[in-house]
Residue frames relative to the residue before (quaternion, step in Angstrom):
aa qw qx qy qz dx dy dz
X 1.0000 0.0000 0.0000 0.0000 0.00 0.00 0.00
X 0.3947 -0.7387 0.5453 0.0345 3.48 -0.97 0.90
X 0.3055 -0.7795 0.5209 0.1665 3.96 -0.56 0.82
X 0.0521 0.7901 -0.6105 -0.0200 3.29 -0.96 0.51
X 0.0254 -0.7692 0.6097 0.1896 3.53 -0.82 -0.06
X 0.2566 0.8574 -0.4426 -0.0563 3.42 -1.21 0.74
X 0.7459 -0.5914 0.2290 0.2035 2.91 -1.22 0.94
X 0.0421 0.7952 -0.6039 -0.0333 4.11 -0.27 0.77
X 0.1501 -0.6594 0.7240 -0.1361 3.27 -1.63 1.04
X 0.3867 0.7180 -0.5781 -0.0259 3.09 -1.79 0.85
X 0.3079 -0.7870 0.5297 0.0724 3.74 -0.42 0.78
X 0.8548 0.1972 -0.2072 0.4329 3.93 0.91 0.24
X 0.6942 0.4905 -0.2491 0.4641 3.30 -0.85 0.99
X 0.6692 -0.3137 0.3753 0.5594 4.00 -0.16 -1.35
X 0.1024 -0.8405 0.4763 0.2370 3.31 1.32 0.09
X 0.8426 0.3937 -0.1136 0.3495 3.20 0.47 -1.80
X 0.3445 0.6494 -0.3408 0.5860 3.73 1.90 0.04
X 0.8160 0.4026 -0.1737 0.3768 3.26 0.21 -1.58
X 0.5520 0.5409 -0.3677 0.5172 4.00 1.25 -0.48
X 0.6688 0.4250 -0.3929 0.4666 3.60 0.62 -1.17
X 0.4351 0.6181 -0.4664 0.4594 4.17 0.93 -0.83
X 0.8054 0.4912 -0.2393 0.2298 2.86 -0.23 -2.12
X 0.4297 0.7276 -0.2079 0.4927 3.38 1.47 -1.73
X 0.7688 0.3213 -0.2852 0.4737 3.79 -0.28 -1.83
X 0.5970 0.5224 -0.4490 0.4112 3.86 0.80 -1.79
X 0.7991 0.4067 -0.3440 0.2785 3.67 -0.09 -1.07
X 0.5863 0.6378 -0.2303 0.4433 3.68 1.38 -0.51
X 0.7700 0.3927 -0.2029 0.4602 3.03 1.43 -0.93
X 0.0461 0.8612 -0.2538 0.4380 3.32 1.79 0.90
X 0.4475 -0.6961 0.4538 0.3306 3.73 0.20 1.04
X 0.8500 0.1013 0.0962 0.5080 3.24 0.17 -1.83
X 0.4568 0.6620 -0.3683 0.4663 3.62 1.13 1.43
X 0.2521 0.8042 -0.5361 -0.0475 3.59 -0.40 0.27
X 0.4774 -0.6333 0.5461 0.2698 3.79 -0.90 0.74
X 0.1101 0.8971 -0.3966 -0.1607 3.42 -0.43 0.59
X 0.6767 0.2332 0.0077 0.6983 2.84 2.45 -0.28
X 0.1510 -0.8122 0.5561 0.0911 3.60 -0.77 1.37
X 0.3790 -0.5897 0.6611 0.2674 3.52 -0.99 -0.70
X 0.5337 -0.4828 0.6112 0.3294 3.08 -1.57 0.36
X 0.2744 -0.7928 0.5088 0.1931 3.14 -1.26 0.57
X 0.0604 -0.8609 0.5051 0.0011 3.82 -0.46 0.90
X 0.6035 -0.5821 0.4870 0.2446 3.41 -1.50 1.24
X 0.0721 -0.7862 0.6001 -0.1286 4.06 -0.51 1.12
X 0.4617 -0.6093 0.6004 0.2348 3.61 -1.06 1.19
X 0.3984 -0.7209 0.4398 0.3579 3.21 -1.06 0.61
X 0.2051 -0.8118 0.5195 0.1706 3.79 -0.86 0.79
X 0.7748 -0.0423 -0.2118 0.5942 3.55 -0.72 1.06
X 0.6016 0.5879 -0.2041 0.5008 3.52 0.46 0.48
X 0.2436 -0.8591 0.4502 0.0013 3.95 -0.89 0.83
X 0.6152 0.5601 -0.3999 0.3846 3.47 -0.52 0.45
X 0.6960 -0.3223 0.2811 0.5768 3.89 -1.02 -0.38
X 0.7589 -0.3213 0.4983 0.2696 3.33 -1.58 0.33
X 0.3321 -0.7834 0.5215 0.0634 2.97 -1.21 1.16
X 0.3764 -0.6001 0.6621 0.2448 3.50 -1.86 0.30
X 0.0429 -0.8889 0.4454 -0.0977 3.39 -0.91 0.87
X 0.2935 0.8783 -0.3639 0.1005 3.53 -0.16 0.55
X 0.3018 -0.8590 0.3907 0.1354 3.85 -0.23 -0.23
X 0.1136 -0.7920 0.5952 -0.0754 4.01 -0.11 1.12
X 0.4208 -0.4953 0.7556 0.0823 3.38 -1.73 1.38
X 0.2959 0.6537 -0.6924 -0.0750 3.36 -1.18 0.70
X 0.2803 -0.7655 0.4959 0.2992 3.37 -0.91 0.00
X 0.1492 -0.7398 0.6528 -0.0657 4.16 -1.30 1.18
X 0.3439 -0.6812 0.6139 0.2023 2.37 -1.71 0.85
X 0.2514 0.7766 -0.4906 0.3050 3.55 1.68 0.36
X 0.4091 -0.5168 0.6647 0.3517 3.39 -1.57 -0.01
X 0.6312 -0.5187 0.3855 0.4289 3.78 -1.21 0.44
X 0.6073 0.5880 -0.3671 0.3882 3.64 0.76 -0.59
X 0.7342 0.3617 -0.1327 0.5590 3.46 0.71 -1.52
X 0.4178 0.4961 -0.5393 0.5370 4.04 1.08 0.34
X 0.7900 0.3787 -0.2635 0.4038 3.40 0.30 -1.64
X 0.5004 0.5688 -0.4681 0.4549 4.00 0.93 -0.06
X 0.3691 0.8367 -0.2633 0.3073 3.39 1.13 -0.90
X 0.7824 0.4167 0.0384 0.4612 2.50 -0.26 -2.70
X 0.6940 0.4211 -0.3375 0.4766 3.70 0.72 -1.18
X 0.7239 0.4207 -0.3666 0.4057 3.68 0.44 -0.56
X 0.5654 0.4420 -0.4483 0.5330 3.90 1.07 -0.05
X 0.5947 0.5403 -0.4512 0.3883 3.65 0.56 -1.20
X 0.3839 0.8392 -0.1632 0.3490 3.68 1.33 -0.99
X 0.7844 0.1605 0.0512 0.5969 2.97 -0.02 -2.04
X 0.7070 0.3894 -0.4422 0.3910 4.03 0.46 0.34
X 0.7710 -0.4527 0.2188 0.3907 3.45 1.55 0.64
X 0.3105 0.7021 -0.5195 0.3752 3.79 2.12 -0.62
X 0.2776 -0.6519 0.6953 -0.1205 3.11 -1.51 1.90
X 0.0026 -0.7262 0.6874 -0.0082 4.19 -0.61 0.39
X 0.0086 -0.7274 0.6855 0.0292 3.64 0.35 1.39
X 0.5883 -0.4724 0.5916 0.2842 3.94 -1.63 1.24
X 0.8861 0.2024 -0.1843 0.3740 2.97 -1.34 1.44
X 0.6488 0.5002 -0.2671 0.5075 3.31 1.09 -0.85
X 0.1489 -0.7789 0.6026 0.0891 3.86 -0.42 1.13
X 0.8695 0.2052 0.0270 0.4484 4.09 -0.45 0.88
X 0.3825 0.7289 -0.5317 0.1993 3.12 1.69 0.10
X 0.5625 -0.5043 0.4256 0.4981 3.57 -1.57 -0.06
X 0.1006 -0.8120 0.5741 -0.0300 2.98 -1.82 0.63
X 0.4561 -0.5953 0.3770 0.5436 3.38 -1.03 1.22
X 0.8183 0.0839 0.1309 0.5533 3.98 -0.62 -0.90
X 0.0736 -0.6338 0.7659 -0.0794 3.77 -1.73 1.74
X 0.1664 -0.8136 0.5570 0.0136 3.44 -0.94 1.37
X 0.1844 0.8418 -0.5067 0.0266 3.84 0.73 0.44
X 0.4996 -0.6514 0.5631 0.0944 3.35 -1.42 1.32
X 0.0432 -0.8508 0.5217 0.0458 3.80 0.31 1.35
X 0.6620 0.1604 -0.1679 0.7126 4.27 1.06 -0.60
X 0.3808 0.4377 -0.8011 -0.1471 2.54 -2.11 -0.76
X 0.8469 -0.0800 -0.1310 0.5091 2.78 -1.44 1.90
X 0.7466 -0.3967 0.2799 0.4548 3.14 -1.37 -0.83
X 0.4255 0.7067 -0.5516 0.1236 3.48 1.45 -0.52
X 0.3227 -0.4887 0.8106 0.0031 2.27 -3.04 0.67
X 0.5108 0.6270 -0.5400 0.2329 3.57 -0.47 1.05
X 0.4527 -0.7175 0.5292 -0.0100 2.80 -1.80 0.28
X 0.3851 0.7893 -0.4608 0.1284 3.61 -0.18 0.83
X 0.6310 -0.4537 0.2794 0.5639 3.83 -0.91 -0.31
X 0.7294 0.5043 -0.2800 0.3676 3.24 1.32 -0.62
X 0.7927 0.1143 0.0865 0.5926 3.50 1.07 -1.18
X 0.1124 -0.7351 0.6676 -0.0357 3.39 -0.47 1.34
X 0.0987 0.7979 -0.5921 0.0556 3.88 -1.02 1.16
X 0.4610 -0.2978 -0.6831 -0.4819 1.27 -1.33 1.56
X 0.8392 0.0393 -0.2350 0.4889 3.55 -0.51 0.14
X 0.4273 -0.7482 0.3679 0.3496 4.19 0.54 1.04
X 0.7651 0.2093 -0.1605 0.5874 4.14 1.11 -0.50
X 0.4377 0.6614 -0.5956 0.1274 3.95 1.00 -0.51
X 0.6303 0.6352 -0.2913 0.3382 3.96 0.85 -0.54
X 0.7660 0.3165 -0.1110 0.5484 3.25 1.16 -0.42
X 0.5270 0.5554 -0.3644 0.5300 3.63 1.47 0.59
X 0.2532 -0.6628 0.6762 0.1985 4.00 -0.60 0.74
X 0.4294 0.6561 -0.4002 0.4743 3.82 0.75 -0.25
X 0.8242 0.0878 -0.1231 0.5458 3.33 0.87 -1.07
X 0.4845 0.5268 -0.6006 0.3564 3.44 0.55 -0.34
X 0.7290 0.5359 -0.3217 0.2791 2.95 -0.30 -1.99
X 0.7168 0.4713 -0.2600 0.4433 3.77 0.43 -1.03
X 0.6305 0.3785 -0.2854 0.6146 3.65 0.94 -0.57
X 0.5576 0.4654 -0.5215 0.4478 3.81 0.35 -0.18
X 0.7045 0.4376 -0.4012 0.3889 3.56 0.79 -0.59
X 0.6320 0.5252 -0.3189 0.4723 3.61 0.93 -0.36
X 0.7371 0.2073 0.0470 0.6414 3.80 0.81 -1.58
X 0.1420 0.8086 -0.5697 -0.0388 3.64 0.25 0.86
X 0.5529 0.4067 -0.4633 0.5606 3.91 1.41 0.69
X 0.2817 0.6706 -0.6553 0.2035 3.61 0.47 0.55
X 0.2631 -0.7271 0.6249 0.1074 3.12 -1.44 0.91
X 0.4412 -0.7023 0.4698 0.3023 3.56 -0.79 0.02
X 0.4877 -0.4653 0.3813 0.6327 3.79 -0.64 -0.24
X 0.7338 0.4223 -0.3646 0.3876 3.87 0.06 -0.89
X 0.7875 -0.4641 0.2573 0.3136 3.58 0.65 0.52
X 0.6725 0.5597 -0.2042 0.4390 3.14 1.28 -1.04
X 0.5980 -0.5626 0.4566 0.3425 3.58 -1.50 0.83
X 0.6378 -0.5510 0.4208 0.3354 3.22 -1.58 0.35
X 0.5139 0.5395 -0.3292 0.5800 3.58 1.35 -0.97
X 0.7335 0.3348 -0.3819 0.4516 4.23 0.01 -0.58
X 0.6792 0.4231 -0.4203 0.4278 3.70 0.99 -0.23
X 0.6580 0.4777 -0.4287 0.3939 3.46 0.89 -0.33
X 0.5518 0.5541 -0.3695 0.5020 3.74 1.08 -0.75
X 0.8286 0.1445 -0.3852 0.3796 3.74 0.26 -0.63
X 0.4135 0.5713 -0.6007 0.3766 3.59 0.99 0.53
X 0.7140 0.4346 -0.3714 0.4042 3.72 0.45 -0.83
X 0.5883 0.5037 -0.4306 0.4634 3.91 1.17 -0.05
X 0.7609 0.5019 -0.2283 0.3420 3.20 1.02 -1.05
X 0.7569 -0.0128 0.0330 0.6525 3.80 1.25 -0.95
X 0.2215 -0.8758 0.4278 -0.0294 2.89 -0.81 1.79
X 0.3258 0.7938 -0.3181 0.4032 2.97 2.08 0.29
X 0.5933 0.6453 -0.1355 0.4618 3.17 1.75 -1.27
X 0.2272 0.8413 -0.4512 0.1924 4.05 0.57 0.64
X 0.2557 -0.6357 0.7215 0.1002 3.72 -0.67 1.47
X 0.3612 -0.6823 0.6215 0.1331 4.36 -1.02 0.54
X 0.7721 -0.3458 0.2621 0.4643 2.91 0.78 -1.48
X 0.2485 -0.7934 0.5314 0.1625 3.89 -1.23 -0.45
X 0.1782 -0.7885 0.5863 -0.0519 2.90 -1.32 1.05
């Protein structure tokens, strides 16, 4: 079995209804199991517009390949209504499923870019994965707790509200 951890988001609709859904849909996944959730917390939107988000983050482990996880995620994002209006970068959305690990990979493609190309520089995700992986390291070495402290010095635009 193969770890992964990824990242869920939504900002329309039940948001917080639709993660716990999303959560069961992905669990209930032949070769998927949830094995770890976060806490789920209320997040300004960051490059991006509409109401405040729901956020949170789950460890599952697959015997998928990262590609056919990340085919996955698109086909649930899918069935909960996930819109990709052309042109529109970040629009809001009923439910965002983003593959941040699997394993240790390092890759690059048009399709799948590990790992995740921004998950380091988002409190959205740190903060939620700190509750799951509170020894997460980072690629530069540093703890997850020093990356979230100097993100909050560094961009204050970036604002977790709260959790539930």
């Amino acid at each position: 079995m193969n770890k992964a951890y990824i990242a869920l988001g939504a900002n329309l609709g039940e948001a917080k209804a639709t993660l716990e859904k999303a959560v069961q849909a992905l669990d209930a996944l032949e070769s998927v199991s949830v094995i770890a959730q976060s806490q789920y917390y209320q997040t300004a939107p960051v490059d991006s517009s509409g109401p405040d988000y729901v956020n949170g983050v789950c460890q599952v482990q697959t015997t998928l390949t990262p590609e056919a996880l990340l085919r996955a995620l698109l086909t649930i994002e899918a069935q909960f209504g996930r819109e990709r209006p052309e042109g529109v970068v970040n629009a809001p959305r009923t439910l965002d499923l983003d593959l941040l690990t699997y394993e240790d990979e390092v890759r690059q493609s048009d399709f799948l870019t590990l790992p995740h190309p921004r998950m380091e520089e988002r409190l959205f995700v740190l903060i939620p994965l700190a509750d799951i992986a509170p020894d997460w390291t980072m690629q530069d070495g540093s703890s997850i707790q020093e990356r979230i402290e100097a993100i909050k010095l560094k961009d204050t635009k970036q604002a977790v509200l709260a959790f539930f």
